[in-house]
Backbone bond lengths (Angstrom), bond angles and torsions (degrees), N, CA, C in turn:
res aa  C-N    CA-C-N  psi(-1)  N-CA   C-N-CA  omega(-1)  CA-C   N-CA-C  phi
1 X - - - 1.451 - - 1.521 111.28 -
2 X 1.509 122.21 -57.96 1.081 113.77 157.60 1.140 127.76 -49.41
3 X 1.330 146.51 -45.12 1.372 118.57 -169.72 1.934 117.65 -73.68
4 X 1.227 85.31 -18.58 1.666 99.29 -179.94 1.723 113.37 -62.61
5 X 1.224 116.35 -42.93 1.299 139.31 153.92 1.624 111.33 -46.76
6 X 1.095 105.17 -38.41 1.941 106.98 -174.56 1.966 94.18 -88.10
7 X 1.199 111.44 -35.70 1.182 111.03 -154.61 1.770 87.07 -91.58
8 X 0.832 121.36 14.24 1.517 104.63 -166.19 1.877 80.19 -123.67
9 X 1.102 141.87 -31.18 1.251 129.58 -161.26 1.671 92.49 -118.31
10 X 0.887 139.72 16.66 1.801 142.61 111.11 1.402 129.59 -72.50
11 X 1.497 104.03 -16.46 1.760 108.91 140.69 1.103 122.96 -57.45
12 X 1.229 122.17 -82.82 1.398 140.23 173.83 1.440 110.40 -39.70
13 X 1.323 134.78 -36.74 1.648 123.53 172.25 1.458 111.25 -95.49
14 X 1.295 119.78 -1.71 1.518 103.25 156.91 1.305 110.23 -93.33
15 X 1.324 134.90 -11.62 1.464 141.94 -179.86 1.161 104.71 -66.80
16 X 1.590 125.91 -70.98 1.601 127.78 134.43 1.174 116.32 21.55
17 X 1.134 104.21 -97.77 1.425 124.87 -169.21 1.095 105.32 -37.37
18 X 1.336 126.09 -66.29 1.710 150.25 -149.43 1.456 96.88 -83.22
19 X 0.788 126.01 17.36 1.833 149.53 -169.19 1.315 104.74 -116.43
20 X 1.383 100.25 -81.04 1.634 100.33 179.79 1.556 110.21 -65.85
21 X 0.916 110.06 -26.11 1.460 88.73 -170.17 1.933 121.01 -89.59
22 X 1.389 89.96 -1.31 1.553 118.34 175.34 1.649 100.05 -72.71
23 X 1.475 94.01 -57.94 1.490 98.57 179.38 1.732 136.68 -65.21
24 X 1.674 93.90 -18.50 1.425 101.35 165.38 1.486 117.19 -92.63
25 X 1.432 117.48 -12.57 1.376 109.35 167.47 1.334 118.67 -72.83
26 X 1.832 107.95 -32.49 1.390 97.10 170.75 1.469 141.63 -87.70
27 X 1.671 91.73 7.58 1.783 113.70 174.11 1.525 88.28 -67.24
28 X 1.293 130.60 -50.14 1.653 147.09 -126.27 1.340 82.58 -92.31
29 X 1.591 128.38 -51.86 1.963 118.77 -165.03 1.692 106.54 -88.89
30 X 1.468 115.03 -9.22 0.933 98.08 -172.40 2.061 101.85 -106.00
31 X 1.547 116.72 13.62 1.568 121.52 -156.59 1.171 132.48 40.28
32 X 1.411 97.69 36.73 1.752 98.93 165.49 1.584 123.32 -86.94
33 X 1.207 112.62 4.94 1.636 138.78 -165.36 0.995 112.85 -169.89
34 X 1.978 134.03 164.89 0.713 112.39 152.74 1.800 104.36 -112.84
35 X 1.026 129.40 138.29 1.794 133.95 -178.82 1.552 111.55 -94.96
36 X 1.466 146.91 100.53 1.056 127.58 -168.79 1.591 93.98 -157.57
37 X 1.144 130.47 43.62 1.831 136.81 -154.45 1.822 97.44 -44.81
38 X 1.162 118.32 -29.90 1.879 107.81 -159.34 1.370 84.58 -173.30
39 X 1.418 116.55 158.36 1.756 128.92 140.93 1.264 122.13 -54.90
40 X 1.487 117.17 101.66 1.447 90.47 172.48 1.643 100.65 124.88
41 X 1.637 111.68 -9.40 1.619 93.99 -159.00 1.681 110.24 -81.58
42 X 1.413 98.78 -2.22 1.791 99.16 -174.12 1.314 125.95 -58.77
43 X 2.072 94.18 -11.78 1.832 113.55 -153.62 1.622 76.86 -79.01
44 X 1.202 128.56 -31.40 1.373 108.09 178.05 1.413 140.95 -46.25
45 X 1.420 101.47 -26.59 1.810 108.12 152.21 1.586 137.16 -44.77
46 X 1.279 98.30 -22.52 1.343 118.40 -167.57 1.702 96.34 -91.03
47 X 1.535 115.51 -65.18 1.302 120.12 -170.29 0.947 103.66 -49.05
48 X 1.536 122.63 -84.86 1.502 114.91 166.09 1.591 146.75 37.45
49 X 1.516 109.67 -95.20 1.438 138.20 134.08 1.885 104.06 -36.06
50 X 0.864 106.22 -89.42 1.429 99.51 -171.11 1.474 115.59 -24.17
51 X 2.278 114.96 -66.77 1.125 91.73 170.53 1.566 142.40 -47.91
52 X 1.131 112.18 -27.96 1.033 154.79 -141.21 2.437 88.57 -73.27
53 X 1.186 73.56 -52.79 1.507 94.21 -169.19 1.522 117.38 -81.38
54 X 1.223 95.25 -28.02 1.826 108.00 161.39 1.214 122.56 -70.95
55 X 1.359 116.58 -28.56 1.596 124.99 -165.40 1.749 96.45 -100.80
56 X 0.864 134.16 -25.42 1.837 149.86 169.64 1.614 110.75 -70.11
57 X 1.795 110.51 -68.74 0.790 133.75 -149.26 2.029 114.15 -87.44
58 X 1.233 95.45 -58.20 1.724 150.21 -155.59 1.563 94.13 75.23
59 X 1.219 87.71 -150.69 1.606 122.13 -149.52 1.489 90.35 -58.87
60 X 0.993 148.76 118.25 1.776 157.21 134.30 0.763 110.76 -77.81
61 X 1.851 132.78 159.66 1.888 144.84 144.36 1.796 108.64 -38.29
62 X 1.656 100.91 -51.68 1.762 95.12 176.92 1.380 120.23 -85.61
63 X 1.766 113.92 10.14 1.490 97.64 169.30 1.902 109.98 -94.16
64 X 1.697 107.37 -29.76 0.863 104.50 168.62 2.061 137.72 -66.48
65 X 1.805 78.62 -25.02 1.761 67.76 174.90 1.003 108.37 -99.87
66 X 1.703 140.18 26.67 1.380 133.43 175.23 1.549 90.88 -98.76
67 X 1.515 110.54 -31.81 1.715 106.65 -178.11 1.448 114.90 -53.61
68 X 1.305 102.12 -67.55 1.613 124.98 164.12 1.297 111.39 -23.36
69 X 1.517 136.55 -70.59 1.185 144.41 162.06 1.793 116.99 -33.81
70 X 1.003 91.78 -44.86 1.587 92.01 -175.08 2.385 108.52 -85.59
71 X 1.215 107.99 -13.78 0.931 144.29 152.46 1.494 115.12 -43.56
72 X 1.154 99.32 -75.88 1.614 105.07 -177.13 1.397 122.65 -74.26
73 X 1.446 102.35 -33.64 1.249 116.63 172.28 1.919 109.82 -53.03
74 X 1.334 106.92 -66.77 1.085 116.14 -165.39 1.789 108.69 -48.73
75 X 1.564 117.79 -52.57 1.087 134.27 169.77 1.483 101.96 -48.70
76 X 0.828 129.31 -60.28 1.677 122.62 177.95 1.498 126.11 -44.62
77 X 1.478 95.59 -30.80 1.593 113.08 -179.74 1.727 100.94 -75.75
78 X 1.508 119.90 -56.75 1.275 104.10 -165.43 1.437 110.21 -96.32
79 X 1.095 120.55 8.69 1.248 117.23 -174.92 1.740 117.59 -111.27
80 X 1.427 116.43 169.57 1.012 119.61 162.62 2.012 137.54 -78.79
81 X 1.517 86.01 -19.13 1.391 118.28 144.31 1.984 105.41 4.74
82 X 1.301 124.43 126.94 1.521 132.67 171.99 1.574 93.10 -93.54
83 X 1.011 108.30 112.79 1.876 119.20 170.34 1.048 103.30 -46.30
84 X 1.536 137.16 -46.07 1.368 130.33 -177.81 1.521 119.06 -46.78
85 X 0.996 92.22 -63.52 1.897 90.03 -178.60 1.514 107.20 -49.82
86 X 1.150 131.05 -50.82 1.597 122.47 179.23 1.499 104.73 -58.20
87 X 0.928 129.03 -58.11 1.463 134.96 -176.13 1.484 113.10 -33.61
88 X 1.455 108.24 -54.26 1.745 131.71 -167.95 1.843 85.90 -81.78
89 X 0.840 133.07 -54.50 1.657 126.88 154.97 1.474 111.32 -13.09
90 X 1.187 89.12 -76.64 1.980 96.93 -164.23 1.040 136.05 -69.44
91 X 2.192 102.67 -17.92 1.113 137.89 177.94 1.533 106.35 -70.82
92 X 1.419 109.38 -43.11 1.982 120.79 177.24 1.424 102.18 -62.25
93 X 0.861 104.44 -63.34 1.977 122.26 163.72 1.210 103.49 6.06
94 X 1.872 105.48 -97.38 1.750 160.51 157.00 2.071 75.65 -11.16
95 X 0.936 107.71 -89.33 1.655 118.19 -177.21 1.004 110.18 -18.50
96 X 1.175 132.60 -89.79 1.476 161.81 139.15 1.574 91.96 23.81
97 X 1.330 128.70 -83.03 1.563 144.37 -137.37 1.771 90.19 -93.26
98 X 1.505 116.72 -35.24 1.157 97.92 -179.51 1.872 127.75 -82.19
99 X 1.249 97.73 -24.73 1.428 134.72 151.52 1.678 99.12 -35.48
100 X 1.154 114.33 -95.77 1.772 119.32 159.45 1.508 113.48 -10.70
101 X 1.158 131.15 -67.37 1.057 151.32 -125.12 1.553 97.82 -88.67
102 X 1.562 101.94 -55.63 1.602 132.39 171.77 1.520 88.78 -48.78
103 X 1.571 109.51 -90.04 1.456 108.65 -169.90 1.712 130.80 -29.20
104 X 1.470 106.40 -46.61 1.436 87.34 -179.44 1.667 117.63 -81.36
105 X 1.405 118.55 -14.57 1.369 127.28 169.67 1.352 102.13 -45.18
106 X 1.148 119.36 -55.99 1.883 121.83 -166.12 1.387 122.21 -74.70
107 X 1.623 105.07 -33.61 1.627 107.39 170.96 1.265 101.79 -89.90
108 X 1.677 146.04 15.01 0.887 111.24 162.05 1.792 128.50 98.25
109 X 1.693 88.49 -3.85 1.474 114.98 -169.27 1.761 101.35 -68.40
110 X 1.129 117.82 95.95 2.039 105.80 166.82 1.338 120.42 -93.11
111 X 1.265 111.77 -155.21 1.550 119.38 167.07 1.568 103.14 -89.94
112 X 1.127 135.18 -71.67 1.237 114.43 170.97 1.790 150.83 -13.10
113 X 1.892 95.60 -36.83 1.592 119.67 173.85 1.457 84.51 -77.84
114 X 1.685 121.35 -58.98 1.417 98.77 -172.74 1.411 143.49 -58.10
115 X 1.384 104.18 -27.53 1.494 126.04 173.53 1.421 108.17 -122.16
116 X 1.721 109.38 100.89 1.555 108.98 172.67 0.930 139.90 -83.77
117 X 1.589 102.29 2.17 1.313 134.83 171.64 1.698 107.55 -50.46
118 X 1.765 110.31 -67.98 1.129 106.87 -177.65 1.204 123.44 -93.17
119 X 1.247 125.01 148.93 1.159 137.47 -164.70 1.506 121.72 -151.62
């Protein structure tokens, strides 16, 4: 009962949220305002979710490379930073996990080998 109650009024304030901020984008396309808080603040979509997924989840492959992503991004924005090198970064990354991904498909690796618990 309680958590349904917690989970229901972290409904309702991200609904909120996603309200106003719906509504200031459409002050912003239609020039009734202008909405523009910082360079860069959209990367906050990304963090977000990520924390979001650490504190639920912990640490995952897709919480870290959504971090990373939002990471590079941001650094790209304030910095003088050559996008390339982050890019070729994230791209080894991308490699990396799919590489993984391949590998345990072929040996055979499941959730079950990982957790022997369930069965």
């Amino acid at each position: 009962m309680k958590e349904t109650m917690v989970q229901r009024r972290a409904e309702a304030i991200g609904n909120g949220m996603a309200l106003v901020l719906g509504l200031a984008f459409l002050g912003d396309l239609f020039e009734l305002w202008n909405f523009n808080p910082y360079d860069g603040w959209c990367v906050l979509f990304l963090y977000i979710p990520a924390i979001t997924g650490f504190i639920k989840k912990g640490i995952t492959s897709g919480g870290v490379l959504l971090t990373l992503t939002a990471i590079v991004l941001t650094v790209g924005i304030f910095t003088e930073i050559d996008g390339r090198i982050w890019g070729a970064a994230l791209l080894i990354y991308l490699a990396f996990l799919g590489g993984r991904s391949v590998y345990r498909k072929w040996n055979g690796e499941t959730e079950v080998l990982a957790n022997p618990d369930k069965k």
